[in-house]
C-alpha positions as CSV (number, residue, x, y, z in Angstrom):
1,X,0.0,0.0,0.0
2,X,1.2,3.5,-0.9
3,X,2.2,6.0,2.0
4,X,-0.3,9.0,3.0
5,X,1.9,12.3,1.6
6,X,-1.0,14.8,3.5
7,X,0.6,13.8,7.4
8,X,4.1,14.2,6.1
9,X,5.8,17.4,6.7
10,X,8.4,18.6,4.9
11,X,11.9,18.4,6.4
12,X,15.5,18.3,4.8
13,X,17.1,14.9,5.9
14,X,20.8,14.3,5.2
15,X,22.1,11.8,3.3
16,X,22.9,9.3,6.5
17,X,19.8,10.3,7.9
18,X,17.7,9.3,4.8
19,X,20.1,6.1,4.3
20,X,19.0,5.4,7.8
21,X,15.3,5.8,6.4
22,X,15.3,3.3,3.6
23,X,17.9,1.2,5.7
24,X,20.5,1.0,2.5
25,X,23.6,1.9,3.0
26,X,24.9,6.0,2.2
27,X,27.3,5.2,-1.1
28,X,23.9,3.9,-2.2
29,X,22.2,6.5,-1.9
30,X,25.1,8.7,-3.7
31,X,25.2,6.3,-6.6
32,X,21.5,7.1,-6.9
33,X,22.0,11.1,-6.3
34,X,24.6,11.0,-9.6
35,X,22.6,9.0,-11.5
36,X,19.2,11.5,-10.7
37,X,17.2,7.9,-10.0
38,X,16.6,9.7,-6.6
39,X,15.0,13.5,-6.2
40,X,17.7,15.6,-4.3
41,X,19.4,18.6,-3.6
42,X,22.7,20.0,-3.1
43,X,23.2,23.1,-0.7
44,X,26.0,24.5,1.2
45,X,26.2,23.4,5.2
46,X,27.6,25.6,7.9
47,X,31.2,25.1,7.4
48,X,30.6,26.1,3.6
49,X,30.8,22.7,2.3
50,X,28.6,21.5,-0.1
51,X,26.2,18.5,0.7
52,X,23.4,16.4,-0.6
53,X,20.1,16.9,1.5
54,X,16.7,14.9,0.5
55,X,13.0,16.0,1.1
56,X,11.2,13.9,3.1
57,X,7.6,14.5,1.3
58,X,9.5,13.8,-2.1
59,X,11.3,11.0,-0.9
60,X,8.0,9.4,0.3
61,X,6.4,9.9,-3.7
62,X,9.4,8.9,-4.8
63,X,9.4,5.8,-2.7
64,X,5.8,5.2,-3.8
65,X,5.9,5.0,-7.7
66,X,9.0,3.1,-7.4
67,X,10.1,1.3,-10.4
68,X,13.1,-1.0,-11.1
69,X,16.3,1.4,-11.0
70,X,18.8,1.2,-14.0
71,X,22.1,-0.4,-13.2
72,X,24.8,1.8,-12.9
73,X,27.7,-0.4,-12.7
74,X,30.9,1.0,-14.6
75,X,33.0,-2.5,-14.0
76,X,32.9,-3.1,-18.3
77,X,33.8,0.5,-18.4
78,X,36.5,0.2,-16.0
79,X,38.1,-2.8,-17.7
80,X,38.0,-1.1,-21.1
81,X,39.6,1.9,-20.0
82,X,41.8,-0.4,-18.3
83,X,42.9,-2.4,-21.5
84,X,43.7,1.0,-23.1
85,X,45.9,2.4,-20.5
86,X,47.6,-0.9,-20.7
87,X,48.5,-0.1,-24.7
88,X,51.0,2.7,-23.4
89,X,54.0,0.7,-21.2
90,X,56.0,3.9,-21.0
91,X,53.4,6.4,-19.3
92,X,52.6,3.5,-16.9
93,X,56.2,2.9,-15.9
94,X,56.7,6.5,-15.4
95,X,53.4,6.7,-13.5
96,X,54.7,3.7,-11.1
97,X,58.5,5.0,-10.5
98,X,57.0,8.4,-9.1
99,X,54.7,5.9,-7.3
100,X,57.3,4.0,-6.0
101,X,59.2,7.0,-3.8
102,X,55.6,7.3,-1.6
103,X,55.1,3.3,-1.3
104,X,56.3,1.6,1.9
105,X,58.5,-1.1,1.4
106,X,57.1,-4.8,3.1
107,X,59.3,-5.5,5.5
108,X,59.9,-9.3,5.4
109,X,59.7,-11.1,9.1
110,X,62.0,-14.0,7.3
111,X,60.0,-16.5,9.4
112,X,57.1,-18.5,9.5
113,X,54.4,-20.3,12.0
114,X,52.9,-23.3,11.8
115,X,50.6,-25.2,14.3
116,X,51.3,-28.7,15.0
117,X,49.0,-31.0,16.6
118,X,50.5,-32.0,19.8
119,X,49.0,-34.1,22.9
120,X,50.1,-32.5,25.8
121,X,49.3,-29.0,24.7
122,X,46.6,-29.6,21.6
123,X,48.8,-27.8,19.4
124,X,52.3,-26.6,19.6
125,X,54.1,-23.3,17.0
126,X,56.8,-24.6,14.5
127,X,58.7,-21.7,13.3
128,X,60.5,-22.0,9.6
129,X,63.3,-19.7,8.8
130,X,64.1,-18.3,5.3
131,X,67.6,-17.7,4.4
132,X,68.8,-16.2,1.5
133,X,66.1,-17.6,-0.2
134,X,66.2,-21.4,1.2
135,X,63.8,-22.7,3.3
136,X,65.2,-24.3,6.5
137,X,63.9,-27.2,8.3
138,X,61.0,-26.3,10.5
139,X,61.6,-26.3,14.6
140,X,59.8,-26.5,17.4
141,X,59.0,-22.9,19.9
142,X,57.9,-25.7,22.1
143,X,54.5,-23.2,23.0
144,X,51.1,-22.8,21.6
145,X,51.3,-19.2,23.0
146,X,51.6,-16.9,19.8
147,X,53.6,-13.8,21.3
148,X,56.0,-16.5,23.1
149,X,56.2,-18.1,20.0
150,X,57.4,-15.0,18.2
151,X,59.6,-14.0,20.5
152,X,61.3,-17.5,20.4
153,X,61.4,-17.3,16.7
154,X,63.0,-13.5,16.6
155,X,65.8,-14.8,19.2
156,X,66.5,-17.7,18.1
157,X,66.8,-16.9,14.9
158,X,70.8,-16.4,14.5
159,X,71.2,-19.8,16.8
160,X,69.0,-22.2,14.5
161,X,70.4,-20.2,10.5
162,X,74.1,-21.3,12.0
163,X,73.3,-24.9,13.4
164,X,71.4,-25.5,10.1
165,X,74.5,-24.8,8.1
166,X,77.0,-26.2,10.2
167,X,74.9,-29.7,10.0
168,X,74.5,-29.1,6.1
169,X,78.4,-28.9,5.7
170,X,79.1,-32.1,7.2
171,X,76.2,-33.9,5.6
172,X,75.8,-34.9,1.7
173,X,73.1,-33.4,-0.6
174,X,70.0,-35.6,0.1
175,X,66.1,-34.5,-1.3
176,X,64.0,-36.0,0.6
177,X,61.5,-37.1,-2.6
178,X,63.6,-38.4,-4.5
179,X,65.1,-40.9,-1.8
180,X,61.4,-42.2,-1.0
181,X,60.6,-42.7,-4.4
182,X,63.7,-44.5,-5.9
183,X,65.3,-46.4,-2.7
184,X,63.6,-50.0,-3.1
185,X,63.6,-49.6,-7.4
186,X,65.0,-51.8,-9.5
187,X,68.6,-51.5,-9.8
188,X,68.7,-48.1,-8.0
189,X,71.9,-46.7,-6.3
190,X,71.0,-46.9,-3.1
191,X,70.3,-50.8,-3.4
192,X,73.4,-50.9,-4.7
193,X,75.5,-49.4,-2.6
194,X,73.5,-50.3,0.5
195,X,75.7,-53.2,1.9
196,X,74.9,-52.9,5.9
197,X,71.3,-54.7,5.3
198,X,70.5,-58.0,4.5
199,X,69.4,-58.2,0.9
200,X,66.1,-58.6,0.1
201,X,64.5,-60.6,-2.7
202,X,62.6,-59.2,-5.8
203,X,59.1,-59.5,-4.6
204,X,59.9,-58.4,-0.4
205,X,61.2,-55.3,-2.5
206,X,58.3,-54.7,-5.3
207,X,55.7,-54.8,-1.7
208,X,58.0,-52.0,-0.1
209,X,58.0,-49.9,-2.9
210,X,54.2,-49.7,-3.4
211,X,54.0,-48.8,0.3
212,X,56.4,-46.1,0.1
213,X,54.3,-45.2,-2.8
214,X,50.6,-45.7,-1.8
215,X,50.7,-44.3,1.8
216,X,54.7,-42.4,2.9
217,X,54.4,-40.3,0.2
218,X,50.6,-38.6,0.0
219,X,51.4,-38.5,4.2
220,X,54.9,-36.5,3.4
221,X,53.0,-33.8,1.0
222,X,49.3,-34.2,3.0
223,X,51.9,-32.8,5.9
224,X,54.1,-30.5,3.5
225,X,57.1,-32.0,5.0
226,X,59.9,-31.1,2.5
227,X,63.5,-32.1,4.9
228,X,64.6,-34.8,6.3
229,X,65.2,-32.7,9.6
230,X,61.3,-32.1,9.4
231,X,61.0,-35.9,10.4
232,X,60.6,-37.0,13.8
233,X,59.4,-39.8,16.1
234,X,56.0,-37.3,16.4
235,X,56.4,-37.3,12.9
236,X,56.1,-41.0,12.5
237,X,53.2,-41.4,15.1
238,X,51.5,-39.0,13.0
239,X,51.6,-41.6,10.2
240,X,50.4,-44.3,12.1
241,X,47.4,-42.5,13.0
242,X,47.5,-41.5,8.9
243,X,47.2,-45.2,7.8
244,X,44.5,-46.3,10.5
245,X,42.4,-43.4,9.1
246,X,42.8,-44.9,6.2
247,X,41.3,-47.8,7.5
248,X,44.4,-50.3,7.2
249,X,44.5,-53.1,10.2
250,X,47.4,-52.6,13.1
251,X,49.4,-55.2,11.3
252,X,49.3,-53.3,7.9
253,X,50.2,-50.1,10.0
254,X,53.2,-51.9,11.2
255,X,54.3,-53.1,8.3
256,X,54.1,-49.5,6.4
257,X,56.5,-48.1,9.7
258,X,58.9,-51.1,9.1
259,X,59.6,-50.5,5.6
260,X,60.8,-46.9,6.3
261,X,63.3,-48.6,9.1
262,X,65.7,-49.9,6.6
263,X,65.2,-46.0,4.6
264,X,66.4,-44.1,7.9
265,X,68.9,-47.0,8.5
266,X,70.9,-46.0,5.2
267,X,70.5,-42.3,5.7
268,X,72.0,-42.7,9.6
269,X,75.1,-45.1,7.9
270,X,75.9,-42.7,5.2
271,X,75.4,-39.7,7.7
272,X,72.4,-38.0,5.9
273,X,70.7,-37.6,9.8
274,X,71.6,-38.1,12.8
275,X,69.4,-40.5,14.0
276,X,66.5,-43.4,12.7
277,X,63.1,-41.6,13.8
278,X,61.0,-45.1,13.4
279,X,63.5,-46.5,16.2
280,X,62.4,-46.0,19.8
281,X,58.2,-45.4,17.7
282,X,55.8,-48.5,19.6
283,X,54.0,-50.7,16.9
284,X,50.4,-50.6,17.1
285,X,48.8,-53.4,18.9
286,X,47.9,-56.5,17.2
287,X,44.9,-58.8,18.6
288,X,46.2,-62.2,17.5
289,X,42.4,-63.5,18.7
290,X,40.9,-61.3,16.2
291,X,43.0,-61.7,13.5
292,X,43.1,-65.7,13.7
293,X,39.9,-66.7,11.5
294,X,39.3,-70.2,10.4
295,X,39.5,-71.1,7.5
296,X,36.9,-73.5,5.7
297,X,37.3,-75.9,2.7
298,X,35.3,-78.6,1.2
299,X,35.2,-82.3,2.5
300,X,37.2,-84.9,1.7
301,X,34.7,-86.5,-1.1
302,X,32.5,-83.3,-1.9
303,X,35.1,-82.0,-5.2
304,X,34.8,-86.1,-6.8
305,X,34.6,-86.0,-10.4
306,X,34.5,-82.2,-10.0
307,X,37.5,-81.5,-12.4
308,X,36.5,-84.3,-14.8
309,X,33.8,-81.7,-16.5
310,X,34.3,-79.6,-18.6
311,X,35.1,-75.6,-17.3
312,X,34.2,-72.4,-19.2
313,X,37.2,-70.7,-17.9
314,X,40.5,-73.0,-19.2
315,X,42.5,-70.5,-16.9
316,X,39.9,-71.0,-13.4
317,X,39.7,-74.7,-14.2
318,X,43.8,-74.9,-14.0
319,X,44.3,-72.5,-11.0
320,X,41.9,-75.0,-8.9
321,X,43.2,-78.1,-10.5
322,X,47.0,-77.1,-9.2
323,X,45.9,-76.2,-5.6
324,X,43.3,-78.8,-5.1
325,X,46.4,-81.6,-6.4
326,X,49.3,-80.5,-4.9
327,X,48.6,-78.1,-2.2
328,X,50.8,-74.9,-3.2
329,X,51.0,-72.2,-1.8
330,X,49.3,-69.0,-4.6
331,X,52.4,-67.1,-4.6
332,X,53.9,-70.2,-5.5
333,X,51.3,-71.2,-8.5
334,X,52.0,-67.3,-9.6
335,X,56.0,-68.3,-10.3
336,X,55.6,-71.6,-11.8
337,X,57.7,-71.4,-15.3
338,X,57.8,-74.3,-17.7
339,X,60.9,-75.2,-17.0
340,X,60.2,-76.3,-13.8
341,X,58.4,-78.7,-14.3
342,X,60.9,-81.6,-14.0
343,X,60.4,-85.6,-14.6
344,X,62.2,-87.7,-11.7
345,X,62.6,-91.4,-12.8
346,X,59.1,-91.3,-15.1
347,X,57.4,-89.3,-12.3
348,X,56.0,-85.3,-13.0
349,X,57.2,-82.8,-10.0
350,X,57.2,-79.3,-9.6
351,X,60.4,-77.5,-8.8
352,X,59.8,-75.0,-5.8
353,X,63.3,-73.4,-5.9
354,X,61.8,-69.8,-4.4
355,X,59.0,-70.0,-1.0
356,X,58.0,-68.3,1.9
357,X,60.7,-69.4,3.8
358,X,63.7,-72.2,3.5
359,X,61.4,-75.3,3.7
360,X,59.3,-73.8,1.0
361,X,62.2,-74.3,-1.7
362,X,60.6,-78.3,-1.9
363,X,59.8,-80.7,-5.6
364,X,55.5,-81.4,-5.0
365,X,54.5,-84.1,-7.1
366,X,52.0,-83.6,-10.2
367,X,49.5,-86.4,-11.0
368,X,49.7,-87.6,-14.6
369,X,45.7,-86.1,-15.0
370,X,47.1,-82.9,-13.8
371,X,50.1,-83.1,-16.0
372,X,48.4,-83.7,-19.3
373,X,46.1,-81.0,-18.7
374,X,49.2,-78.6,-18.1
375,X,50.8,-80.1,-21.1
376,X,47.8,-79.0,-23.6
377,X,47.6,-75.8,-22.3
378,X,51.4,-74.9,-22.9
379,X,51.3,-76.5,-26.3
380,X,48.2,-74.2,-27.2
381,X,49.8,-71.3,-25.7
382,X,53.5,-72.0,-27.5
383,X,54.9,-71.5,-24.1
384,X,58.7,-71.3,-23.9
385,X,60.8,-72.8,-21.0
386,X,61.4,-69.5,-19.7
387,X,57.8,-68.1,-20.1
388,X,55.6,-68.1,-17.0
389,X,53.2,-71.0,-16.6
390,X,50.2,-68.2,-15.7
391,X,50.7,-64.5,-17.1
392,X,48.7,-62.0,-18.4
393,X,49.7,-60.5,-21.9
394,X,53.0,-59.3,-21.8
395,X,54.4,-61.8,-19.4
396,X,52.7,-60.1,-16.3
397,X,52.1,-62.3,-13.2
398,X,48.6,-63.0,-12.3
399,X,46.5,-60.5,-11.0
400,X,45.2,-61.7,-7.4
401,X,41.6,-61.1,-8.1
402,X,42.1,-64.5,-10.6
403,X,42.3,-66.4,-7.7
404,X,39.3,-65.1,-6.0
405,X,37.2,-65.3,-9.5
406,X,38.4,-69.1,-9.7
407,X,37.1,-69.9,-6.1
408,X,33.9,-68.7,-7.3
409,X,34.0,-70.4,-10.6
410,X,35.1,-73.9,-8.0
411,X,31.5,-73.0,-6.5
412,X,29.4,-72.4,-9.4
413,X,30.5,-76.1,-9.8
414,X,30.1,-77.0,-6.3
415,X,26.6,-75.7,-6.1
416,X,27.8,-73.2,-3.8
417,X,26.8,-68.8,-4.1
418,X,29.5,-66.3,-3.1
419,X,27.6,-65.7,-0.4
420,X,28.1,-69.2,0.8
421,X,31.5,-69.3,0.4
422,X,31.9,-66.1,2.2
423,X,29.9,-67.4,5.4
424,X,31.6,-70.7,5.0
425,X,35.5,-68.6,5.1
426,X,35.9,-70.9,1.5
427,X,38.7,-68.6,-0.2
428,X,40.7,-70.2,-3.1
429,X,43.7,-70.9,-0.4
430,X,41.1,-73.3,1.0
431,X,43.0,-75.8,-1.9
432,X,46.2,-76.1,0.4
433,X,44.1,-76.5,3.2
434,X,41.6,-79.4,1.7
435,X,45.0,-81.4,0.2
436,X,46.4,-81.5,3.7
437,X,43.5,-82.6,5.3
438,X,43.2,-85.3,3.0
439,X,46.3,-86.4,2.9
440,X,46.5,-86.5,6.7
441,X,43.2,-88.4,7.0
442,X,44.6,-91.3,4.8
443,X,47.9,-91.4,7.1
444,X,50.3,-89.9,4.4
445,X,53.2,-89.5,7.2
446,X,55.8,-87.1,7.5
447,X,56.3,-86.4,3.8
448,X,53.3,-84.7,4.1
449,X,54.8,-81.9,5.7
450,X,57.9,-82.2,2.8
451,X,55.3,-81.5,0.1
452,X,53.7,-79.0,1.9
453,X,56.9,-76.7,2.4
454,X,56.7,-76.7,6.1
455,X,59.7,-77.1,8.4
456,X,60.5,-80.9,9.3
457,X,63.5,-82.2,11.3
458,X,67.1,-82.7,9.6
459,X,66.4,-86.3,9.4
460,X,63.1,-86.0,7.4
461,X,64.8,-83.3,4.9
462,X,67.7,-85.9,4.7
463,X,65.7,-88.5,3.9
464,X,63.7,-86.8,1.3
465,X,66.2,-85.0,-0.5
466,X,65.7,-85.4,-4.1
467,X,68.9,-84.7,-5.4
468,X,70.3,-87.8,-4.3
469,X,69.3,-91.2,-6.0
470,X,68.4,-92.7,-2.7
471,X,66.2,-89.5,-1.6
472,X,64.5,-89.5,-5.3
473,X,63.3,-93.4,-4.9
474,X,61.7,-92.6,-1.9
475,X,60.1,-89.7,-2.6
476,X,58.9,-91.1,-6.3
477,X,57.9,-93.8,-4.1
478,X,55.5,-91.4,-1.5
479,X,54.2,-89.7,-4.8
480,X,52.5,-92.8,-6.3
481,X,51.2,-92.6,-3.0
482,X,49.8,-89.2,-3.1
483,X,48.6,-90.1,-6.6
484,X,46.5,-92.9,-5.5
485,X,44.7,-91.1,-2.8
486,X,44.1,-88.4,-5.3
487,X,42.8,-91.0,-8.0
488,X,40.0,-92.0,-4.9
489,X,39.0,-88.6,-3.7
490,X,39.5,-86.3,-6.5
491,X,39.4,-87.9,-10.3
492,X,36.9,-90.5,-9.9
493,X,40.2,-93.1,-11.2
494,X,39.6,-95.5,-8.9
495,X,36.2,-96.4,-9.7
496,X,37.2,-97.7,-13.2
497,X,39.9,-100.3,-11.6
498,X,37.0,-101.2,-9.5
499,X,34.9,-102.4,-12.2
500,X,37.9,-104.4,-13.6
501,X,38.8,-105.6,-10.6
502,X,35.1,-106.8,-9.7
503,X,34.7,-108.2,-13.3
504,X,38.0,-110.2,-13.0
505,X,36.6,-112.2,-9.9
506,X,33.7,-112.4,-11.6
507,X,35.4,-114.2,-14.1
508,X,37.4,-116.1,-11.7
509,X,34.7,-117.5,-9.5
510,X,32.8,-119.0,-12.9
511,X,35.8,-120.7,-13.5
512,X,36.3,-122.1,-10.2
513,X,32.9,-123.0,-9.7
514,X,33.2,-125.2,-13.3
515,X,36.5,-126.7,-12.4
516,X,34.3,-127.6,-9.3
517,X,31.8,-129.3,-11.2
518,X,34.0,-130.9,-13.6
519,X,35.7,-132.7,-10.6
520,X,32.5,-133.6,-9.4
521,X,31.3,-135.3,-12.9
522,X,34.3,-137.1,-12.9
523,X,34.0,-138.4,-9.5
């Protein structure tokens, strides 16, 4: 509804008081005076300055046939005007060196703070100095009080620049990157000339790498951590708590720490730091109840005839075929090459020369079923001696999610869902499991353990130690053994001697039983 003009008197306001009035702010109000969107006058106040003053009964009509106001924004204007003052350099530059004699010059503090999470305080000031345009290693003020910290930055200054480069004399160029990244590569320098550490093997150095990579590194920037001096015991707690964010298991976190142990160890022997920073950090707890899960498999007789059908997937049906007939372990079945597999006095094995551990370097016997299947598949393939028995294109190593795809092809068979075999803790491991418990149930003695790559006594190793002639006869011997219990539980083999063997007394009992009656007639 429109105001009543008649009750209004008329009175000057100023131009805060009638700002006040429509409750815009007073440059508004002066935007709208220049452009005349607004009724207004200008007079001359008592100090003989001149001022804008509004009419209250014309701002009211005013205010009452209001209609949208026209924009009177000058940015485009601006910018234009900009972009042809820009076209003449020289005026400008002369422009900015007369500007420059009334400018004040930025003083620069040549420090910095930083707030670093601490327990005992919440939070702690790390001041980081810059020196002739290097960045120094940050250090503690060991206060979360700002003006303390200052002060301890300003004094200290002069004591910390000197230490800094006294340390940096004795010490060898070393960026902290480029360390992380390239220690545990292939062939890298500091493998090489890294002789105080026990030597690690292909694989043990392939898994440290991709931890440096997946989870020291993103921690290192996520922190902005840029010297070595920057890292610290706190600095290494920190990461713990980093990776159990991430939501890895206390045994995960401790293996990501350990891996950095041997890093620090080289930079303390070749006197890149002072001291290792993980040494002296506690591992995270590990709850050995938690972590120890049962694992299921199938029974004994449930995978009968199971490998006699034919598989849609040549590469599942294989995978399952080798664990579920000689019980290896899947890093194993992953490094299989042809060459190894070996013929012992007319028996198939396959030559373990790499494991887990020392026991694991073991020959495990291969049943003559299993071998002919393996023996099409490398003739198909035009597989080499050298080449890997399972690769992806290339001569890449199997991807683990294989294994985990053949369990579930193992249960499509086996009339089991995923959902099953995830209830039932069946994992594609189970294999290993499954041949030792059959093995054990049919009494298979202590060569078991031989084929299964765990540790055995002296005597046991001596005795089956197949690069003698003796050790080979007795080991060929305990693999016919293995074969046979296999030819029962597994290939449906022993049926078929069954028959003959039934038919054969058949055959033998009619003949008795006539030589019988012959006598009898002739009596």
């Amino acid at each position: 509804m429109p105001i009543n003009t008649t009750m209004i008197r008329n009175i000057l306001l100023t131009a805060s008081q009638a700002a006040d009035l429509f409750h815009i702010s007073e440059n508004t109000l002066n935007a709208l005076s220049y452009s005349n969107q607004i009724p207004h006058t200008r007079m001359q106040n008592l100090s003989g300055n001149i001022e804008l003053y509004f009419n209250s009964s014309a701002l009211v009509k005013w205010f009452n046939n209001l209609t949208p106001l026209s924009n009177i924004n000058n940015y485009d204007l601006i910018s234009k005007l900009k972009i042809k003052i820009n076209k003449h350099p020289d005026n400008l530059s002369i422009l900015r060196k007369f500007d420059n004699q009334f400018t004040q010059k930025r003083k620069t503090k040549g420090y910095s703070l930083q707030k670093v999470p601490n327990k005992k305080l919440g939070f702690v000031y790390y001041v980081r100095y810059i020196d002739k345009g290097n960045i120094l290693p940050r250090r503690s003020t060991h206060t979360n009080n700002y003006n303390l910290a200052v002060e301890f930055a300003v004094k200290m200054r002069d004591t910390l620049v000197k230490d800094y480069y006294r340390k940096k004399e004795k010490r060898p160029v070393c960026r902290l990157y480029n360390i992380m990244k390239n220690f545990y590569e292939k062939d890298s320098h500091y493998q090489k000339t890294d002789t105080r550490s026990k030597p690690i093997s292909g694989d043990t150095r392939l898994n440290y790498s991709r931890a440096v990579k997946a989870h020291w590194i993103p921690f290192l920037k996520n922190k902005r951590i840029l010297e070595l001096d920057d890292i610290n015991p706190s600095v290494i707690i920190d990461y713990q708590n980093f990776c159990s964010k991430k939501g890895l298991s206390p045994q995960s976190v401790n293996f990501n720490v350990s891996v950095l142990n041997r890093i620090f160890d080289y930079l303390v022997y070749n006197k890149y730091i002072d001291k290792n920073p993980v040494k002296g950090v506690p591992p995270l707890y590990v709850d050995t109840e938690k972590m120890v899960e049962i694992r299921g498999c199938y029974n004994i007789n449930e995978l009968t005839g199971v490998f006699n059908r034919h598989w849609k997937n040549e590469i599942y049906y294989l995978l399952n075929l080798l664990i579920y007939a000689t019980g290896m372990r899947n890093c194993e079945i992953a490094k299989i090459k042809i060459k190894d597999i070996i013929n012992i006095k007319k028996c198939w094995f396959i030559n373990i020369p790499k494991s887990k551990s020392k026991y694991g370097a073991r020959i495990v016997p291969v049943h003559n079923f299993v071998y002919n299947k393996l023996k099409t598949y490398i003739n198909k393939n035009n597989k080499t001696s050298e080449d890997l028995l399972f690769c992806q294109r290339r001569g890449k190593r199997t991807p683990v999610y294989w294994y985990a795809e053949a369990n579930t092809a193992l249960g499509n068979y086996t009339n089991r869902s995923e959902s099953q075999l995830t209830n039932e803790n069946i994992t594609f491991y189970s294999g290993r499991h499954w041949w030792k418990t059959l093995m054990n149930a049919n009494a298979l003695g202590e060569v078991e353990e031989v084929f299964m790559g765990h540790k055995v006594s002296g005597d046991v190793a001596k005795r089956y130690n197949h690069r003698d002639k003796q050790g080979q006869a007795v080991i060929v011997k305990k693999a016919s053994e293995v074969f046979k219990i296999l030819d029962e539980a597994l290939f449906k083999i022993k049926n078929k001697s069954k028959k003959i063997i039934n038919i054969k007394n058949k055959k033998m009992s009619i003949i008795k039983t006539t030589n019988k009656t012959i006598r009898k007639n002739i009596a």
